[in-house]
Every structure is written in structure tokens, then in C-alpha cells.
N, C-alpha and C positions, 0 to 999 in steps of 0.2 A: 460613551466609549470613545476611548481617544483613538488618533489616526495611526497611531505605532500598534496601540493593541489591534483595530481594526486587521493591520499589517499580519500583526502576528497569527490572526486568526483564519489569516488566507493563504500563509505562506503554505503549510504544511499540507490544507487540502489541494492545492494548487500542485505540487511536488505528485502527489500520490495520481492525481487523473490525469498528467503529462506523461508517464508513467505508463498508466492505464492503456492510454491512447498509442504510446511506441509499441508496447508490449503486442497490440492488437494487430497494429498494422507492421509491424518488423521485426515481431517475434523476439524482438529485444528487450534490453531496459539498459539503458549508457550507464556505465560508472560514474561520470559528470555527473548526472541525473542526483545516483544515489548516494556521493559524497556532496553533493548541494546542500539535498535533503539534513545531510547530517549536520553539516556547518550549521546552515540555519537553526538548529535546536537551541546552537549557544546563544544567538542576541536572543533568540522569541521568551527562552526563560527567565534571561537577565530582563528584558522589557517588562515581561508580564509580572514581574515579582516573584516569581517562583525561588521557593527556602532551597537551600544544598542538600539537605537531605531531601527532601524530592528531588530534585534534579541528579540526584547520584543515585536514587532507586532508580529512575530511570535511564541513568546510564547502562548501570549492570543489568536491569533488562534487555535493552539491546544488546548488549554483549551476550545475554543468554541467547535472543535474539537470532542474532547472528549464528551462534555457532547451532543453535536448532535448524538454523536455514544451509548451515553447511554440510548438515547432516541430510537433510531431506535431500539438497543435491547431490551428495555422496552416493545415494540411494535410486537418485533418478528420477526420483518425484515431481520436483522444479528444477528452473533454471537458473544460473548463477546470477543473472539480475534478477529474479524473483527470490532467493535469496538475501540477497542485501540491501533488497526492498523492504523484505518483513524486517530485517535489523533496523533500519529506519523506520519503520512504523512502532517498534519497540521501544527504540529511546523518545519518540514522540508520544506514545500513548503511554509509557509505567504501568506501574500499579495500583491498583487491579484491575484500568483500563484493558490491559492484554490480555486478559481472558474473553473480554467481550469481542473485542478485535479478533482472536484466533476462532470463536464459535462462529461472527458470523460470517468471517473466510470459509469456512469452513462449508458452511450453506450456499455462499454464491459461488463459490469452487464447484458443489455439485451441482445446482442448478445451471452453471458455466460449462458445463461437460455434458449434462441432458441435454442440453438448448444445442450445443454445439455436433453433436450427434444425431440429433431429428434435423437438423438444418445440413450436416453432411451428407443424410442418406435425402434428402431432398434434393438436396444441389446435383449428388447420383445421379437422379433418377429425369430431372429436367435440365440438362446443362444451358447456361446460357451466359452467354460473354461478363467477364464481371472486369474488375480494375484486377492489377497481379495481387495486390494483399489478400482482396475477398476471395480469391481462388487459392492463396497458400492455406487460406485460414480454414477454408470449408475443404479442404483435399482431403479425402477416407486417411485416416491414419495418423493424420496433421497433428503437431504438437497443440498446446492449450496452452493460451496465452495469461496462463495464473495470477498475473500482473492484477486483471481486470480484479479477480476475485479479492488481491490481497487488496486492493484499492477498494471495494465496496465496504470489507470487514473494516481497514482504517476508517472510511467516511463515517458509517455508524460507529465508532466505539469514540471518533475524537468529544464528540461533547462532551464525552463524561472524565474526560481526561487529564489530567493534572496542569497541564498546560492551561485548559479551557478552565478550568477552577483557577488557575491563579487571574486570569484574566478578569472573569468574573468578580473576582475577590477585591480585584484592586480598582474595577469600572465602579465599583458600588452596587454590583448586578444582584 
């Protein structure tokens, strides 16, 4: 594997667990973050070899993407960077990547709200000095930092992802 594809093949999990990591500790996700995330789509497919028509299914994914994520936040579900997080995980992951992407959000979403609710009524019930984040994060009532979950569902769904097939393809993998 060449050191461009290497490149390519780190950019995207690298984007999603900085991501992860804001979301966790600042409740955030930067707009810089997630127009990075997006730029970089264009060299990693031109790199990897990736046809136009993949990479235009995966555009108008993300674009579905996107306005799915506008809608959950319309709604109150997520947050507006977790929003145009999953947009960016769309135009990186296509089709039928995104399916696998959205199920396993979908599991560490719940498992990210069980975890985070035994650990809340924990932190209740023992309080003890923490840094300001672990005390936003664990406060009864506390938002859920969804970020993590959209970032586990990406992590699992990229192998199989059109990206990671053109790379393959063109490594001789």
C-alpha cells in the first residue's frame, strides 16, 4: 500500500475520533472539524481511484445525510455538530456502507445512554471531585454526547466502504 493511500485511509478515521473526543469533553463538534472532514473526501477519492459515479453516490448520500441530520436536530434528538458529523460520515461511507453505519450508531447510541445513566446514578450516589468535563458529562439530566456513538458506527462501517474498496482495488489488496 502506498503512503498516499496509507494517507487516505487514516484521514477519515482520524476526523471521526477528534470528533468523538470534543463531543465527549465539550459537548461540542467545531464546524472546522466537520467541513475538514468534508474537504478531505475530495483528494482521498481522487487518491484512491475512486469512479464518479461512486463518488457522486456518495455525495448525494451525504446530502441525504445531512438533511436526515437536520431533521433529527429539528427534532431534538442531536446536536447540530452531530448533525453534520453524520453528513460527513455519509459522503465517506456511500452506498450501502450507510446502512451499516446508521445500525451500528444506532447500538452504540444505546449502549452510550445505558453506560451513561448507570454511571450517572453512580456518580449520584458517590460524588467525588472529577475534572469540569467528567462532571458535565455525568450531571443527572446531562446531554449525550452522540458524537461518540456516530464515531463508533463510522469506525465499523468504513472497511466496507467505498473509499476503502477503491483503495484496496488500486493497492492490489
Amino acid at each position: 500500500m502506498s503512503l498516499l493511500n496509507l494517507l487516505v485511509v487514516g484521514l477519515f478515521p482520524a476526523v471521526v475520533i477528534f470528533a468523538a473526543l470534543r463531543d465527549a469533553t465539550t459537548m461540542t463538534i467545531p464546524n472546522w472539524l466537520c467541513g475538514l472532514g468534508a474537504v478531505l473526501f475530495v483528494p482521498a477519492a481522487l487518491i484512491s481511484g475512486m469512479n464518479m459515479s461512486t463518488a457522486g453516490i456518495a455525495l448525494a448520500v451525504g446530502f441525504a445525510s445531512l438533511v436526515a441530520g437536520i431533521g433529527l436536530f429539528a427534532a431534538r434528538f442531536v446536536g447540530g455538530g452531530d448533525a453534520k458529523l453524520f453528513a460527513v460520515c455519509g459522503l465517506w461511507l456511500g452506498w450501502p456502507s450507510w446502512i451499516e453505519f446508521v445500525m451500528w450508531t444506532a447500538v452504540a447510541g444505546g449502549g452510550l445512554a445505558v453506560a451513561l445513566l448507570g454511571a450517572r446514578k453512580l456518580a449520584a450516589q458517590w460524588p467525588v471531585r472529577m475534572p469540569d468535563w467528567t462532571s458535565r458529562l455525568l450531571s443527572p439530566g446531562g446531554d449525550i454526547p452522540y458524537g461518540i456513538a456516530i464515531c463508533v458506527g463510522a469506525l465499523c462501517a468504513f472497511p466496507d466502504s467505498p473509499v476503502m474498496h477503491a483503495v484496496r482495488v488500486a493497492s492490489g489488496i
